[in-house]
SESE-805284 format. One record per residue (C-alpha): residue in three letters; x, y, z. Coordinates in steps of 0.5 Angstrom, whole numbers, plus 500, padded with zeros to 3 digits. Example, Ala and Ser with C-alpha at 12.3 -4.5 7.8 and 13.67 -1.06 7.14 Angstrom:
SESE-805284
ala525491516ser527498514
END
This chain:
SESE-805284
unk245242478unk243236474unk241230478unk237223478unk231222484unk230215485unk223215490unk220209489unk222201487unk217196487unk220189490unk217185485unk219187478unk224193480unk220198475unk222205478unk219212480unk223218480unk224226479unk230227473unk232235476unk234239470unk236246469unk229247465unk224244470unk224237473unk222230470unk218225473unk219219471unk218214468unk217219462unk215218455unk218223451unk215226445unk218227439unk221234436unk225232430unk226239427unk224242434unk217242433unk213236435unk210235428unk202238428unk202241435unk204248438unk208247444unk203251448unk199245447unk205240450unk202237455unk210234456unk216235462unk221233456unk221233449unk226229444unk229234438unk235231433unk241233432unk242231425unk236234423unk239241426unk246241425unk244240417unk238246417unk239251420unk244249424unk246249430unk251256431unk244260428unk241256434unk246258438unk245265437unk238264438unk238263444unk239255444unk233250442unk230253448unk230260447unk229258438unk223253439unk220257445unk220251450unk222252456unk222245460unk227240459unk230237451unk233231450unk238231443unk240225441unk247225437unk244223430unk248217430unk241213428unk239218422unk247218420unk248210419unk240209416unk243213409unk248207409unk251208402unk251216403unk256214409unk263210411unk265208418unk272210420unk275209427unk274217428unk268217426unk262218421unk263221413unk256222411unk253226404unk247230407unk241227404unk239235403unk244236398unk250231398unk255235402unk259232406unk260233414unk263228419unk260226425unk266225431unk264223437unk267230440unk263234434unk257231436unk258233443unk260240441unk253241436unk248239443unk252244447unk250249442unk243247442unk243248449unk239240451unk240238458unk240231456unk245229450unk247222448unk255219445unk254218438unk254210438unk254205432unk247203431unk247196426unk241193423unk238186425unk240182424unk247182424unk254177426unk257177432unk263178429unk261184426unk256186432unk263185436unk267190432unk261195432unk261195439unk267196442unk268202437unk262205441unk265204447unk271208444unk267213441unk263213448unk270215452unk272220448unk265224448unk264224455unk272226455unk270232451unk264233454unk268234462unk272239459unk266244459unk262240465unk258245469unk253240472unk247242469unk246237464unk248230462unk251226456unk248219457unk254213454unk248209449unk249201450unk249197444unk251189443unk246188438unk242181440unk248177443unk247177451unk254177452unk256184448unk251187451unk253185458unk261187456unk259193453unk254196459unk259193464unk265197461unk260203460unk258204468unk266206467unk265211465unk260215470unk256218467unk249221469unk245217466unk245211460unk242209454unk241203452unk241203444unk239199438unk233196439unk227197434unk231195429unk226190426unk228185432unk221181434unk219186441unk220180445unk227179444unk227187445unk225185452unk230180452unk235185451unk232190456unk232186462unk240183460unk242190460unk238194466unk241191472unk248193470unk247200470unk247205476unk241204480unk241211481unk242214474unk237214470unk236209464unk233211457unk231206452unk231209446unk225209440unk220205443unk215203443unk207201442unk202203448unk202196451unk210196451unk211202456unk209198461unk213192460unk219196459unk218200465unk217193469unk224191467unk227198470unk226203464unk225210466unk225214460unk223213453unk222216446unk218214439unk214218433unk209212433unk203217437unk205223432unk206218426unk200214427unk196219428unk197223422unk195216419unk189216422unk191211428unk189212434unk190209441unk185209445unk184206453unk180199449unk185199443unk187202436unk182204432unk183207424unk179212424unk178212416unk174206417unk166207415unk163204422unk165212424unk162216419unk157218424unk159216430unk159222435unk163219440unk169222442unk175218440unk176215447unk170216452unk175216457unk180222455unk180228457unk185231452unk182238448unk181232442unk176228445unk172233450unk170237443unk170233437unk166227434unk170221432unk165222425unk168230424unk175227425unk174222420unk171227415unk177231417unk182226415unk178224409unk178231406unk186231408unk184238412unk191239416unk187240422unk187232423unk193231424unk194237430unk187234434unk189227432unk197228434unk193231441unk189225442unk196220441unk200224446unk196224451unk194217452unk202216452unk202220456unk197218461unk199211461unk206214464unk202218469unk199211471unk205207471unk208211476unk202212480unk202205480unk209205483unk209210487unk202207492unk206199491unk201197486unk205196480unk204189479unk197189479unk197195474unk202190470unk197184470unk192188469unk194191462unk197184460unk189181461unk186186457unk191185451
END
């Protein structure tokens, strides 16, 4: 049964470890979830995945190949060959960024595929019915996601439509709940502390397994991001997991983590890495620059994913210069693993009670 384990809190910031239990494995938390957009994490096979939960995308799937072909392929799990948990959002995001390929209504969103213009409508209980086929533990409500900045009035009407939507989905979704996974209610207000407080209060209503917190990373300046985070966590269930979506930069994770987040999500590892950008425990370095040419350190002398055991920061950049396919796996390699490194940090952190030094301590070294 789908259930949240709430194993350590610390006093100070109230940053959280746990163990998230799934039908396809457990989660400890707080976790850093890699991107799988088409279900497959760009560039990297997943039995090199050092994950406990992956993301994949329900726009993406519904419209190519489909979500009944993946459901007669044994759901994502058994058609991407990966057998722990998957978190699907509900393709709202990708739906209200085609802006004038879409129009809003109160049963939901009218939408021309970017692929080849057809037109699809997206409900909140049609959402819900395409995660089902995919087979994901995790599946959020499809929400309103609006751009910053945006007027109150306009933020106002959006959320409460999401709040509807969001009533409807968990309704549809507890007609064929069998307690092995969970839809997460998605938290929105746009940058308005008093929206936020309403919609997260009227969600909690609703007692799901779970919630997200929804439209940041939107082009809002990170502090007021932050502002947003902590307005909205401590109005959720202590004993759900709390997921803030499509963040952030290495130095973020433990910010968000300090303000009671325990789940994350966001393709900057993958996508900067095929740009040449990587993160490392001293900070990021553009690999295409001439000062690596003949480096034969490793990206990170204190990494010990496959990248940095093996290959000099001089071969890398010969292989992003040659545009050599192989850059973007070892790089992609290197990225995720440094996520995810901060994330076992953080929650070791937690659960020995040293959390506050750990926070101080990455702060100083910004």
């Amino acid at each position: 049964m789908f259930h949240f384990e709430l194993q350590a809190v610390c006093p100070e910031t109230g940053a959280r470890a746990g163990i998230l239990h799934t039908a396809h494995g457990d989660v400890e938390t707080p976790v850093f979830m890699p991107v799988g957009t088409q279900a497959a994490v760009k560039g990297v096979l997943p039995r090199d995945l050092d994950a406990q939960i992956i993301l994949a995308n329900t726009y993406h799937l519904y419209l190519r190949p489909g979500h009944e072909t993946v459901r007669r392929l044994g759901g994502l799990h058994g058609f991407m060959n990966w057998p722990r948990a998957i978190l699907t959002d509900s393709g709202g995001f990708q739906v209200f960024s085609l802006n004038s390929l879409r129009k809003i209504t109160e049963d939901g969103v009218l939408f021309h595929s970017h692929l080849n213009g057809d037109p699809h409508l997206f409900t909140p209980e049609s959402t819900i019915d395409v995660q089902m086929a995919l087979g994901s533990d995790v599946m959020m409500v499809l929400d309103e996601c609006i751009p910053h900045p945006c007027d109150y009035d306009a933020t106002r009407h959006s959320t409460q439509r999401t709040v509807r939507w969001a009533q409807r989905a968990m309704a549809h979704f507890a007609q064929d709940d069998d307690g092995m996974r969970a839809v997460f209610p998605i938290a929105q207000g746009g940058m308005h502390a008093d929206l936020r407080r309403a919609c997260a209060e009227q969600l909690v209503e609703l007692d799901a397994r779970g919630y997200a917190i929804g439209g940041l990373s939107v082009g809002e300046p990170r502090p007021l991001s932050l502002e947003m985070t902590e307005i909205t966590t401590p109005l959720l269930p202590v004993d759900r997991p709390r997921y803030v979506m499509g963040v952030g930069m290495p130095e973020e994770l433990p910010e968000y983590v300090a303000r009671g987040v325990d789940m994350m999500d966001c393709v900057l590892p993958s996508r900067n890495a095929r740009n040449g950008c990587l993160f490392t425990s001293a900070g990021k370095i553009s690999i295409k620059q001439t000062q690596y040419k003949e480096d034969a350190r490793p990206v990170d002398e204190k990494c010990g994913c496959y990248t940095c055991q093996n290959f000099s920061r001089a071969y890398l950049r010969h292989l992003f210069q040659a545009g050599e396919m192989t850059f973007s796996t070892l790089a992609t390699l290197h990225n995720l693993r440094r996520y995810l490194d901060i994330m076992r940090e953080i929650r070791q952190s937690i659960l020995i009670g040293k959390y506050p030094e750990y926070l101080r301590a990455c702060r100083a070294g910004q």
